[in-house]
C-alpha positions as CSV (number, residue, x, y, z in Angstrom):
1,X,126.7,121.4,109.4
2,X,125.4,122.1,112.3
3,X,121.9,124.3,112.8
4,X,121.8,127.2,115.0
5,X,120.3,127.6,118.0
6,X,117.4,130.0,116.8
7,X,116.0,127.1,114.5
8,X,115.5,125.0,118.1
9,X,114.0,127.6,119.5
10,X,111.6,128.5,116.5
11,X,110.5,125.0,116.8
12,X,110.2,125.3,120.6
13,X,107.9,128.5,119.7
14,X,106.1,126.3,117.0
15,X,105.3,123.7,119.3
16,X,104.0,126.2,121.9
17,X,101.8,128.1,118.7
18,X,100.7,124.4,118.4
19,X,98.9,123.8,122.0
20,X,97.7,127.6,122.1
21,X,96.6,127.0,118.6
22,X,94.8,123.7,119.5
23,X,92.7,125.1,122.8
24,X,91.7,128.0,120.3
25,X,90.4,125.5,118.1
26,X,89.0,123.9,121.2
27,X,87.2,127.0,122.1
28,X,85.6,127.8,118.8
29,X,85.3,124.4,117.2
30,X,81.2,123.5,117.1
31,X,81.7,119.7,116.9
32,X,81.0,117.4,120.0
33,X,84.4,115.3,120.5
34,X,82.5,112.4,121.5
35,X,81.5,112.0,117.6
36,X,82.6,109.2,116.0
37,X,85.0,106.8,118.0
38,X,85.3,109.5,121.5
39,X,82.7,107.4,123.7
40,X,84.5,103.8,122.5
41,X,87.6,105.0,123.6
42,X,86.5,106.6,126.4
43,X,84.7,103.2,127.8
44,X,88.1,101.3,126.9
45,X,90.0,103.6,128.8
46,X,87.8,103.2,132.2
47,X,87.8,99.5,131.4
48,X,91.5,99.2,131.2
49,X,92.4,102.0,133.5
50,X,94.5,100.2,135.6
51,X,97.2,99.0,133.6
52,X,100.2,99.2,134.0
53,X,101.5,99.2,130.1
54,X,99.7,100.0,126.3
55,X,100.4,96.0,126.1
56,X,97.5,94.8,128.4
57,X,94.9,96.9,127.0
58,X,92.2,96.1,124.5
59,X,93.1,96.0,120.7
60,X,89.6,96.9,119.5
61,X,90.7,100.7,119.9
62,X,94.4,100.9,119.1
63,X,96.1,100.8,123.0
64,X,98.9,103.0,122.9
65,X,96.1,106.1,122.7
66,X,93.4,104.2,124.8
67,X,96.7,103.9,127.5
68,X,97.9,107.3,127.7
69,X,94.1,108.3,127.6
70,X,93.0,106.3,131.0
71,X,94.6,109.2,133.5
72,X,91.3,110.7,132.7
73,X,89.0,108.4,132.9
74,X,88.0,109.0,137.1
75,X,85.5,111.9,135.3
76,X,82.1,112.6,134.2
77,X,81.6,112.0,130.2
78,X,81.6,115.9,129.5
79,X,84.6,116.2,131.3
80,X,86.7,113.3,130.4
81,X,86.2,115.1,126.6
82,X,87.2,118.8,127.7
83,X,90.2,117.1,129.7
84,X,91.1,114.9,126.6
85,X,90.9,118.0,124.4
86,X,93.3,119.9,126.8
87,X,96.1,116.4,126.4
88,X,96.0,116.2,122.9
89,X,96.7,119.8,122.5
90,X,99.8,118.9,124.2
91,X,100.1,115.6,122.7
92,X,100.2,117.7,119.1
93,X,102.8,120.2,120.6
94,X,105.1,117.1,121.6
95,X,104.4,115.5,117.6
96,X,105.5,119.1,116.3
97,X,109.0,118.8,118.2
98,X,109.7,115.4,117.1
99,X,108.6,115.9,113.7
100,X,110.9,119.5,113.9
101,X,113.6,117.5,115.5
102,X,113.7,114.9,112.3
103,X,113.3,117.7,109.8
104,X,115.7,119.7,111.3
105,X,118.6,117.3,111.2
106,X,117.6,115.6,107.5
107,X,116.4,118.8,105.5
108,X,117.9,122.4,105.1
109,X,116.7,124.4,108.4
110,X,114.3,126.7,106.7
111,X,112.2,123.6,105.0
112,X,112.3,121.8,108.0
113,X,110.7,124.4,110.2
114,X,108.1,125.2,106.8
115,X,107.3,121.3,106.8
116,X,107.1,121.5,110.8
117,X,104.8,124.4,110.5
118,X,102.6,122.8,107.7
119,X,101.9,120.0,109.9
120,X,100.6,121.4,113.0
121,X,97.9,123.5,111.0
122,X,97.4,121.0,108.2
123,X,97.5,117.9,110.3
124,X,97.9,117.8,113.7
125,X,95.9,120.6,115.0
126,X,92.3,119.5,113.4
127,X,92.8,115.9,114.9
128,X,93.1,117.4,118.6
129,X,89.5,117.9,118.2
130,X,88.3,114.1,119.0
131,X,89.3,111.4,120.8
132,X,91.4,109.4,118.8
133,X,94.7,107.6,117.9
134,X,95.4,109.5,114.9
135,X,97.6,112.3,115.7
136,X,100.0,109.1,117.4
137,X,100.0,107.6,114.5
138,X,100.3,110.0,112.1
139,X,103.5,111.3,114.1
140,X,105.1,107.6,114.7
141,X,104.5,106.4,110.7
142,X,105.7,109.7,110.0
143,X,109.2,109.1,111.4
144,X,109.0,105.1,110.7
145,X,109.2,106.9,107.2
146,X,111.6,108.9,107.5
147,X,114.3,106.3,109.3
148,X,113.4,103.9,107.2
149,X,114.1,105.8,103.8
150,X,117.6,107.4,105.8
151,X,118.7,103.2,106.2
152,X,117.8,102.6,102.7
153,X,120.2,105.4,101.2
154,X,123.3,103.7,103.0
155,X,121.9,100.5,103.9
156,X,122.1,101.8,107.7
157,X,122.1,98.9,110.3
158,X,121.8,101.7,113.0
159,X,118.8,103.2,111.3
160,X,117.0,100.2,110.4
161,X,116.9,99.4,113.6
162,X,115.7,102.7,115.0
163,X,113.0,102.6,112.2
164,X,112.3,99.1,113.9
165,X,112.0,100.6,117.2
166,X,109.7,103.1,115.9
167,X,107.7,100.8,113.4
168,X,106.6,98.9,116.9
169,X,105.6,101.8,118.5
170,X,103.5,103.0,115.7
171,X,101.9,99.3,115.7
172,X,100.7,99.8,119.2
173,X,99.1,103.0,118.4
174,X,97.6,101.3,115.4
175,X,98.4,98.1,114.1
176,X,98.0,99.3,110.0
177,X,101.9,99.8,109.9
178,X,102.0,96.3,109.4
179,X,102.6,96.6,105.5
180,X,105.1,99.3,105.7
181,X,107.2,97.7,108.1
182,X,107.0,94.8,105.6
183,X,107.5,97.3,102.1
184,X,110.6,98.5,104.3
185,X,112.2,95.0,105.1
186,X,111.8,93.8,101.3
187,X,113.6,97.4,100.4
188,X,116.4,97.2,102.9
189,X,117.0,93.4,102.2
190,X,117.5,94.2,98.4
191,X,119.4,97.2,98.7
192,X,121.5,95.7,101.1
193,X,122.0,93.2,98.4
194,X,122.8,94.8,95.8
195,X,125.3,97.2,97.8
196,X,126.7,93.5,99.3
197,X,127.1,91.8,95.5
198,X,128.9,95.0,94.6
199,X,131.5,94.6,97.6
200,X,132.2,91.8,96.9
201,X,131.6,90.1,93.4
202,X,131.4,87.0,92.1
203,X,133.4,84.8,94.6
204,X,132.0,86.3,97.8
205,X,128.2,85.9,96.7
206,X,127.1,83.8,99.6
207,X,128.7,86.0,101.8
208,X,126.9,88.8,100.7
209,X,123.5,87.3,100.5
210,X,124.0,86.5,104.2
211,X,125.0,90.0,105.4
212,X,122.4,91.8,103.4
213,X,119.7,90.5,105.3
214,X,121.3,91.8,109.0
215,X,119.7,95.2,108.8
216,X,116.1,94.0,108.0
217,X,117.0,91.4,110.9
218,X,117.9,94.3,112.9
219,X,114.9,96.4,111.9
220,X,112.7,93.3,112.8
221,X,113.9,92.2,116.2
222,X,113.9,95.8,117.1
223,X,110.0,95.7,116.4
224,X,109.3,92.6,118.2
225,X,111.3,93.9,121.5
226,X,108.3,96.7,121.2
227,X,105.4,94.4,120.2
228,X,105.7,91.2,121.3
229,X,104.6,91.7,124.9
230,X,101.1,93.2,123.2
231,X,101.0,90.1,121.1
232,X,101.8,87.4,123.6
233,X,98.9,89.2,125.8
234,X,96.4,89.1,122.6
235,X,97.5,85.5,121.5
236,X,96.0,83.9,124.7
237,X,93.1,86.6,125.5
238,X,91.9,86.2,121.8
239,X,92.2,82.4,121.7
240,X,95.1,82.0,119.1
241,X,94.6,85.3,117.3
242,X,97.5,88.0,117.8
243,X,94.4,90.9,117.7
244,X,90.9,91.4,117.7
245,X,90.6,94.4,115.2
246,X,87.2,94.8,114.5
247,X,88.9,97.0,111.3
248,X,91.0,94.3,110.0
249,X,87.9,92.1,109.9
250,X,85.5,94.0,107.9
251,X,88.0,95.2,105.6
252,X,86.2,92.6,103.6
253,X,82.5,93.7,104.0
254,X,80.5,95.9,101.2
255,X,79.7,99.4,103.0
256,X,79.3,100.4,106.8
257,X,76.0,99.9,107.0
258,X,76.6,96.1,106.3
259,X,79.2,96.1,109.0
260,X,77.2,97.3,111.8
261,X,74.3,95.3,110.9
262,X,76.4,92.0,111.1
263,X,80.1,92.3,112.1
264,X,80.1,94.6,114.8
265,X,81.1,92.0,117.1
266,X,83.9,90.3,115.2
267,X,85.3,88.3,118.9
268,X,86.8,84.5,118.0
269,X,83.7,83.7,119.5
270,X,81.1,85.5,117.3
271,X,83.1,84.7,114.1
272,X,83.0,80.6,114.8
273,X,78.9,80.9,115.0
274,X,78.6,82.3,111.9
275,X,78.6,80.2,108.5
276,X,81.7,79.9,106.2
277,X,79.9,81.7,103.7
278,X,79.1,84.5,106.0
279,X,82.7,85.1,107.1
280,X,84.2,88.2,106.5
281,X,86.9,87.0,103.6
282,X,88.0,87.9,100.6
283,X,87.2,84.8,99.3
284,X,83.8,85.3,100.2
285,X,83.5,88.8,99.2
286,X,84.8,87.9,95.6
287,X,82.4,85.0,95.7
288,X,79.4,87.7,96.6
289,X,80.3,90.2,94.1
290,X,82.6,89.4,91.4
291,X,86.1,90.0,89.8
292,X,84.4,93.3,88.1
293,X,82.7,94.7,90.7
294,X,86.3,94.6,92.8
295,X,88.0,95.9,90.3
296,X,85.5,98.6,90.5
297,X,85.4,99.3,94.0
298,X,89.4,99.5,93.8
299,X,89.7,102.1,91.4
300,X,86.8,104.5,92.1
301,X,88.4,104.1,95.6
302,X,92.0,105.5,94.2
303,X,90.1,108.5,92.5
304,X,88.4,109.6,95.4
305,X,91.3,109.0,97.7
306,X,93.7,110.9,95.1
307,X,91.0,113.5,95.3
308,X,91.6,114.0,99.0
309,X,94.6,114.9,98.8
310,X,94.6,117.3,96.0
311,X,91.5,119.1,96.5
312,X,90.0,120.9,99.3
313,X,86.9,119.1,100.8
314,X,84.5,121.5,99.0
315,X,86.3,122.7,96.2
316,X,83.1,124.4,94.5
317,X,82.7,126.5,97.3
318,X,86.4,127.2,98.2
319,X,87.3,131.3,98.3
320,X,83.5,132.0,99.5
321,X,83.4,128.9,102.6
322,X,86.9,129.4,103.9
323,X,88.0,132.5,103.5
324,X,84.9,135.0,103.7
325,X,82.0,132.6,104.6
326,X,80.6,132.8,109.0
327,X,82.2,129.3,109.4
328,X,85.4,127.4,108.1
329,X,86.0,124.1,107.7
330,X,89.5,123.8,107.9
331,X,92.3,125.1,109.7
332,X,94.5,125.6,106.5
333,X,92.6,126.1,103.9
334,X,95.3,126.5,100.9
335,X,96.5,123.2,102.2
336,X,96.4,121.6,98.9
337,X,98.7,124.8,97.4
338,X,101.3,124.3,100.4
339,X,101.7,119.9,99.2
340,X,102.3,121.3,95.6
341,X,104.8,124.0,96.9
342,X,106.7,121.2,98.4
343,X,107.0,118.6,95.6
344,X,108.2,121.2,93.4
345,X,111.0,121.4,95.7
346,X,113.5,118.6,94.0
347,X,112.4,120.3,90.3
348,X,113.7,123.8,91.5
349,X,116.5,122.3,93.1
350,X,117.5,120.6,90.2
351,X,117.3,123.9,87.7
352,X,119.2,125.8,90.0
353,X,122.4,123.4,90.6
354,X,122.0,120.8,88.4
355,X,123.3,117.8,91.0
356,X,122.1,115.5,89.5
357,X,124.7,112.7,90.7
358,X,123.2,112.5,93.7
359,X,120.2,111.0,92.1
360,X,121.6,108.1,92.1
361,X,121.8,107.9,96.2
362,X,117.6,108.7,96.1
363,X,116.5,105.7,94.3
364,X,115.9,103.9,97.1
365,X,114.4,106.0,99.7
366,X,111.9,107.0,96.3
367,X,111.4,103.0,95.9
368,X,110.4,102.6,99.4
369,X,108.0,106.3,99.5
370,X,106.5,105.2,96.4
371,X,105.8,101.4,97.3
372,X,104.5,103.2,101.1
373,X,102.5,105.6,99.7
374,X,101.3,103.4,96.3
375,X,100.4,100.1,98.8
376,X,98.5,102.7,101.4
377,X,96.8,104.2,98.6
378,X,95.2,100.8,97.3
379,X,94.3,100.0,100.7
380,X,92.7,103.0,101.9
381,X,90.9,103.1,98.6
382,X,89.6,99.5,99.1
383,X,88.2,100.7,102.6
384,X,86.5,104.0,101.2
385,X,82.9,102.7,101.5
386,X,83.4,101.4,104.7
387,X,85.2,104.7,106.1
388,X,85.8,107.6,104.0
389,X,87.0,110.3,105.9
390,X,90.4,112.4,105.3
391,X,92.5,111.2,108.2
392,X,93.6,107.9,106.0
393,X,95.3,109.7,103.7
394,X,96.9,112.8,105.5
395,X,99.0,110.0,106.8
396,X,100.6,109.9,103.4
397,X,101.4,113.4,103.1
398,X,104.2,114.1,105.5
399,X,106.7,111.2,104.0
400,X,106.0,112.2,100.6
401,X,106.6,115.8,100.9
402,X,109.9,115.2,103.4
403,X,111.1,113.1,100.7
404,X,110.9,116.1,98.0
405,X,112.3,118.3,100.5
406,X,115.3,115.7,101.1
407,X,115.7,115.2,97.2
408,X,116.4,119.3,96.5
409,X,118.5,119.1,99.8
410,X,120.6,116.4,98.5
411,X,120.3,117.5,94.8
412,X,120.9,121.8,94.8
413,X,124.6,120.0,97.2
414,X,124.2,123.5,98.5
415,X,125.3,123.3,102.4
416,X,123.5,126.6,104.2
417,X,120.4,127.2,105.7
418,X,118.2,128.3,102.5
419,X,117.7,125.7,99.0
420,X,120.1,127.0,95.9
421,X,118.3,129.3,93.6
422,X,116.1,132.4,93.9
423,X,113.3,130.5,92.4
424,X,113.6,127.8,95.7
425,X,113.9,130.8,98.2
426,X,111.0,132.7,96.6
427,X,108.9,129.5,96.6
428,X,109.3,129.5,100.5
429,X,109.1,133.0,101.0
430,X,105.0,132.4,99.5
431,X,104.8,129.0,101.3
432,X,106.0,130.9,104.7
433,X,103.2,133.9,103.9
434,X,100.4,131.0,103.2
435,X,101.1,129.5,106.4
436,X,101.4,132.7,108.4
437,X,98.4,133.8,107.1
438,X,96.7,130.6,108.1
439,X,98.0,130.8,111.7
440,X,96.5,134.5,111.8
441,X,93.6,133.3,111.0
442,X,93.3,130.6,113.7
443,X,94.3,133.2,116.5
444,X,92.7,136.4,115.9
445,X,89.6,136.0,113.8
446,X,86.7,135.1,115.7
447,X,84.6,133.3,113.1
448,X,83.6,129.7,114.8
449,X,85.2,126.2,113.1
450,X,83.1,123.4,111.8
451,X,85.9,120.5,111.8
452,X,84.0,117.9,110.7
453,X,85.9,114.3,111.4
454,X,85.2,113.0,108.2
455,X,87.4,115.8,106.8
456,X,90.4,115.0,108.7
């Protein structure tokens, strides 16, 4: 079914209330954007100013942001950061119309502009605040997501290969999509199987083993076409090693302050001078501290990160700091409400029409969120005491709530604008008011903004 034209042009309004949104933000927002990472990427961007592609810049600070970033680096400091502030406003209202676009042509019109909206206040708008690759990445995994889970419903060669496209682009904004696009070529290669065996039984198993592994062949070549110009470059700048990620390295290393007391220079060069046992490995760290203490470290790490997503960042003080306090915090404060509204989505779907044969078409795009989303959680909960901040998990949240809002598409097997049921409808009549409510907030009242980075 097609959409009509006022859902493109709500999204072209959205992504306009996105940049407005953003400089207001800008103009309120008491937080220096040169905090945290702003002056490294800053530097890298003068350094590499002059190339000509994200593939023959420096992979200490992700180059597809430190590329786009280096029109602006012929300024002073303060004004490189006002300048910067002005692009990622519009970087953010470019993320809302691809996001909008996807949603659009996946979910019923009214969730996808709801899920649109939720992610320029929720997501996108805080991170235009500082210097960083972020808001990229969030966008580009976003979409990797969805693609991917669209090729694993049919076993898609055409979107595998688009997910591979954007998988590579999302590397070179930052290379942690590594495990995804490898959770999404185990997925397609076994659901390709099992649709293949199907086909064609018994006699034709060779056969089928051989074509099921064409779209994650597909999926991967399309990825290399994007990234293997970055890695060539890397591979002889880094003597043999495909990136110098100073993240990837201490990955292994107790807290922060530990890593920028030793492993803040983690060059081929500075890692061969140190001794074996001083290497930043897992070996080592197991070797240091345990099995327990790991296991330890893991799972406080899954609380807290499980925490970030389901509570506000200072839940004691909620109603009295961001609604009637002199300063907020965050730009959507019922944030946490909005995520719930959304996974309720495929419960009320399935009350209302009771579809529940096309279930069986969800299993695997639900294999492949959960594995995402399950894999990212572990590792981001691993890496809490070396950074803790919000931003590592709100990359979770738009592939997990598109896929609830796909599952009571696909499950109420009602074709029209709004969900089946007066339950579903009502639920985004109050999701709409939360959110307009929120923007109103961020246009008209003139209380200043504390976004702290570690929140986002």
């Amino acid at each position: 079914m097609t959409r009509p034209a006022i859902f493109y042009l709500l999204l072209a309004a959205l992504a306009g209330l996105t940049i407005v949104g953003s400089l207001v933000l800008s103009s309120r927002n008491q937080m220096d954007p040169s905090f945290g990472d702003g002056e490294s990427y800053r530097l890298l961007s003068s350094e590499f100013s002059d190339a000509a592609a994200p593939f023959g810049t420096d992979g200490v600070r992700n180059e597809l942001y430190t590329f786009l970033s280096r029109a602006f680096v012929g300024t002073v400091p303060g004004k490189f950061f006002s300048q910067i502030r002005v692009f990622n406003s519009c970087l953010a209202g470019a993320s809302v119309l691809l996001l909008g676009a996807a949603f659009l042509a996946t979910l019923h019109p009214v969730d996808a502009i709801l899920l649109a909206w939720f992610a320029a206040l929720g997501l996108l708008i805080p991170l235009t605040q500082y210097v960083a690759a972020e808001n990229i990445f969030l966008t580009l995994f976003a979409l990797s997501s969805v693609l991917g889970a669209l090729a694993l419903r049919g076993g898609d060669l055409r979107y595998a290969a688009a997910t591979g496209l954007v998988t590579g682009l999302a590397y070179l904004a930052k290379p942690s999509v590594a495990p995804a696009l490898g959770i999404f070529l185990v997925c397609i290669t076994l659901r390709c199987l099992s649709l293949e065996l199907r086909r064609a039984g018994k006699s034709g198993a060779m056969g089928a083993v051989a074509r099921a592994g064409v779209p994650a062949l597909a999926a991967l070549v399309a990825t290399l076409l994007v990234v293997s110009p970055r890695l060539a470059y890397a591979y002889g700048r880094y003597d043999g090693q495909f990136s110098y990620n100073h993240s990837s390295h201490v990955f292994w290393v107790e807290n922060w302050e530990k890593c920028t007391r030793y492993y803040m220079d983690c060059s081929p060069a500075a890692l061969a001078r140190m001794s074996p046992e001083a290497l930043p490995t897992a070996e080592n760290y197991l070797r240091r501290n345990g099995f327990n203490h790991c296991v330890k470290r893991l799972f406080s790490g899954v609380y807290l990160r499980l925490r970030q997503l389901v509570l506000p960042a200072n839940p004691a003080s909620f109603l009295r700091s961001e609604l009637f306090g002199t300063e907020r915090s965050t730009v959507l404060p019922v944030r946490e409400l909005l995520i719930l509204g959304f996974l309720a989505a495929p419960i009320l779907a399935v009350l209302a029409a009771k579809n529940v044969r096309a279930a069986e078409s969800l299993l695997w795009p639900g294999v492949f969120v959960a594995l995402l989303s399950a894999a990212y959680l572990f590792a981001y909960a691993w890496y809490f005491p070396i950074a803790s901040g919000y931003r590592f998990t709100n990359t979770l949240i738009l592939p997990i709530c598109w896929l609830a809002l796909y599952a009571g598409k696909s499950l109420d097997g009602v074709r029209c604008h709004w969900p089946a049921g007066r339950p579903g409808r009502a639920l985004r009549l109050v999701i709409c008011a939360l959110l307009l409510a929120s923007t109103g907030l961020l246009l008209f009242d003139p209380r200043p903004y504390r976004v702290v980075w570690q929140t986002f």
